[in-house]
C-alpha positions as CSV (number, residue, x, y, z in Angstrom):
1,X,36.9,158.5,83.4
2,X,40.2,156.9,84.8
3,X,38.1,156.6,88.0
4,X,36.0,154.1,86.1
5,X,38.6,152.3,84.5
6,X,40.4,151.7,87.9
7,X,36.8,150.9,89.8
8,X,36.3,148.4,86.7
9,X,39.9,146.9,86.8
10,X,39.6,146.6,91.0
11,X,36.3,144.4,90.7
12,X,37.2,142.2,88.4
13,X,40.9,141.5,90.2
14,X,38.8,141.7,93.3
15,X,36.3,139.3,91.9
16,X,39.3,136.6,91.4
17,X,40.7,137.0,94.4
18,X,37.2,136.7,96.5
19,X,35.9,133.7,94.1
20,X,39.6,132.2,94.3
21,X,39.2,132.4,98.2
22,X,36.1,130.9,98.3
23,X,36.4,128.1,96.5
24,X,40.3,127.6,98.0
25,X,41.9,127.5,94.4
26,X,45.3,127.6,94.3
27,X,46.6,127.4,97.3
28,X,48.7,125.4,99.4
29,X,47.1,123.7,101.9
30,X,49.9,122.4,103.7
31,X,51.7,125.4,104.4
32,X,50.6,128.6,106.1
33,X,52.2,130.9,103.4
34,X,49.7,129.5,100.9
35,X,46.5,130.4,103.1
36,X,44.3,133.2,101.3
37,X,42.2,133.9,104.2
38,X,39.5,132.6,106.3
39,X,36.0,131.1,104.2
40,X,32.7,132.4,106.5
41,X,29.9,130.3,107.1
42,X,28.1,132.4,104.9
43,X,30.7,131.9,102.3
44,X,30.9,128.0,102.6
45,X,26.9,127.9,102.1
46,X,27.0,129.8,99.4
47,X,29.6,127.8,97.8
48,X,27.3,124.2,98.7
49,X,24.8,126.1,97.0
50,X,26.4,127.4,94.2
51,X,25.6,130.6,94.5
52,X,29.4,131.9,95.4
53,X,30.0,133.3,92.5
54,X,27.0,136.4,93.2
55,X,28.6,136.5,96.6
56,X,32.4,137.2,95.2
57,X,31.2,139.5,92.8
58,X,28.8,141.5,95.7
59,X,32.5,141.4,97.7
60,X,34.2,142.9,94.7
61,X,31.6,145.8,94.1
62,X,32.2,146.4,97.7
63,X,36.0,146.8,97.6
64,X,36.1,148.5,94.7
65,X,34.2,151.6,95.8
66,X,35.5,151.8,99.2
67,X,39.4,151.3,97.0
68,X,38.2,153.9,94.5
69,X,37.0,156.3,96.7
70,X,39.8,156.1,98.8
71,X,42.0,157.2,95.7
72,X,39.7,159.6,94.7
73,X,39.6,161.6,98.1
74,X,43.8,161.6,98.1
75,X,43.5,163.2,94.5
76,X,41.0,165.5,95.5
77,X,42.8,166.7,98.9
78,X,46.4,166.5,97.5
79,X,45.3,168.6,94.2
């Protein structure tokens, strides 16, 4: 059950961090501090075609599990 809540709670803060990237919201462009990461190719098309959004959210689901699983396997070892 808390395994679900956290894979939950990861995609959706993954999901605004990826879609946040993507479209370059709120960062600083004139500074390197400010600089999220690198946009793909892939990502910029998908943005042009507005289909970023799926994109983020597939990125989220992604991160989540390997995040989750990772905390799961610690758990299981360590107890």
């Amino acid at each position: 059950m808390w395994y679900l809540i956290l894979f939950i709670f990861l995609t959706w803060f993954n999901y605004i961090g990826a879609k946040g990237r993507i479209e370059r919201k709120n960062q600083i462009i004139d500074k390197e501090e400010g600089d999220l990461g690198p946009v793909s190719i892939k990502e910029t098309e998908a943005l042009s075609n507005g289909t970023h959004k799926r994109l983020a959210f597939r990125q989220a689901i992604i991160g989540s599990l390997i995040y989750t699983s990772i905390i799961y396997l610690l758990f299981y070892i360590i107890f």
